[in-house]
N, C-alpha and C positions, 0 to 999 in steps of 0.2 A: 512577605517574601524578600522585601529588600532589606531588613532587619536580617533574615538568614544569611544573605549573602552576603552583607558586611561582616558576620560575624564569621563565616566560614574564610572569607578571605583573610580574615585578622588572623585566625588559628594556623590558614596553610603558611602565613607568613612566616612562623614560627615552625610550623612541621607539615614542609612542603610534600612529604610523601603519605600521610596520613590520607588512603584512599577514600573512608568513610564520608570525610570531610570532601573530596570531591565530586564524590556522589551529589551528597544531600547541596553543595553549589552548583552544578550542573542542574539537578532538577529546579531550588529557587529558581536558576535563569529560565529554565523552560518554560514553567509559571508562569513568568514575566514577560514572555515570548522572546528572550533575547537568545534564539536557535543558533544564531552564527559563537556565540559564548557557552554555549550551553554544549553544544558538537563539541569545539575544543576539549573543554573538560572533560565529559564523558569520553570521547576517545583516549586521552591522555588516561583516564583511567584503564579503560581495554590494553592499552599498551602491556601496563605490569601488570593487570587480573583479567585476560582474556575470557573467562567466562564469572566474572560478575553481574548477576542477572540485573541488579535494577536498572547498571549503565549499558546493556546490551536494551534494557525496553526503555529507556530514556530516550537513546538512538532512535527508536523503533518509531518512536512517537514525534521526533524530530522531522524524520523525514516525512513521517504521515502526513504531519500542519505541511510541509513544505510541497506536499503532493507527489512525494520522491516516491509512488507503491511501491514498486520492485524491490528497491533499498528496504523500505519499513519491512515487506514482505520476509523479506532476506533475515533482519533482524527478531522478527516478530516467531521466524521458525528458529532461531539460534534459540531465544528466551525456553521455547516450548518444547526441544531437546532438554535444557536444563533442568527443567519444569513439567513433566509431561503431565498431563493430564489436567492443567490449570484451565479453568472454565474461561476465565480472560482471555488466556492467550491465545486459547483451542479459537476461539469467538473471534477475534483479530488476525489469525491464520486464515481463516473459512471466509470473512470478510474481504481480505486483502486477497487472496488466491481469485475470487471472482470479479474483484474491480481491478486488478492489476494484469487480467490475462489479456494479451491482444486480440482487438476484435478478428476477424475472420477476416482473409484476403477476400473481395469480390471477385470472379472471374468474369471478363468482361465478355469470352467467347458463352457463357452459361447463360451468361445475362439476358445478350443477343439473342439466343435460342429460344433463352424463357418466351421473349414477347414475340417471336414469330411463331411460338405454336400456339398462344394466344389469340394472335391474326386468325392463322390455319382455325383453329375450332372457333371461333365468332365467324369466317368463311365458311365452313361444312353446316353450323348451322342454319345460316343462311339460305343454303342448297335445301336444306332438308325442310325449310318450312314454305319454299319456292315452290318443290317439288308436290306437298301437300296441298298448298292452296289451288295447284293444277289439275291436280287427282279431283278436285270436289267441284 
């Protein structure tokens, strides 16, 4: 991978707009986990091919290592508009929609409720086995 990236950097040196070439650098760096270099690039590619899929899922997967869901989320549905039906992406969409949703607000007045009508029936119980062992 860092054999790629040197050679990718040498090429853009020479033809700085050649997107291909910033693709396959951005991915080496991601490779390489170097995410903060790897973002640039790929975006810098988005800029002039808004829908080039490998740096829309480069992105996707940037954010994922970084724990960004939402973001990957985000990304990971842009690739699979592009792409529909790709078992990857479809798989990465269904994955990240259910670790990226927010958990559930607790209501603290429900909460409350729950455990005094818990009280209430372990109390009615109570009554009712007081009540039996009088009866006998």
């Amino acid at each position: 991978m860092r054999e790629a990236v040197e050679v990718c950097r040498a090429g853009l040196a020479i033809h700085p707009d050649y997107l291909s070439a910033r693709v396959t650098l951005g991915r080496a760096l991601l490779a390489l986990g170097r995410l903060d270099t790897a973002h640039a690039e790929l975006s810098l590619v988005l800029k002039s091919a808004p829908d080039n899929l490998a740096a829309i899922r480069g992105l996707a997967e940037i954010y994922r290592q970084r724990g960004a869901l939402p973001e990957a989320l985000e990304q990971y549905q842009a690739a699979l508009t592009l792409a529909p039906n790709e078992p990857e992406l479809e798989r990465a969409v269904a994955e990240l929609s259910r670790d990226a949703a927010p958990a559930p607000k607790r209501d603290a007045a429900a909460d409350r409720a729950g455990r005094i009508l818990v009280v209430l029936e372990q109390w009615l119980s109570a009554i009712h086995v007081a009540r039996a062992q009088r009866s006998t």
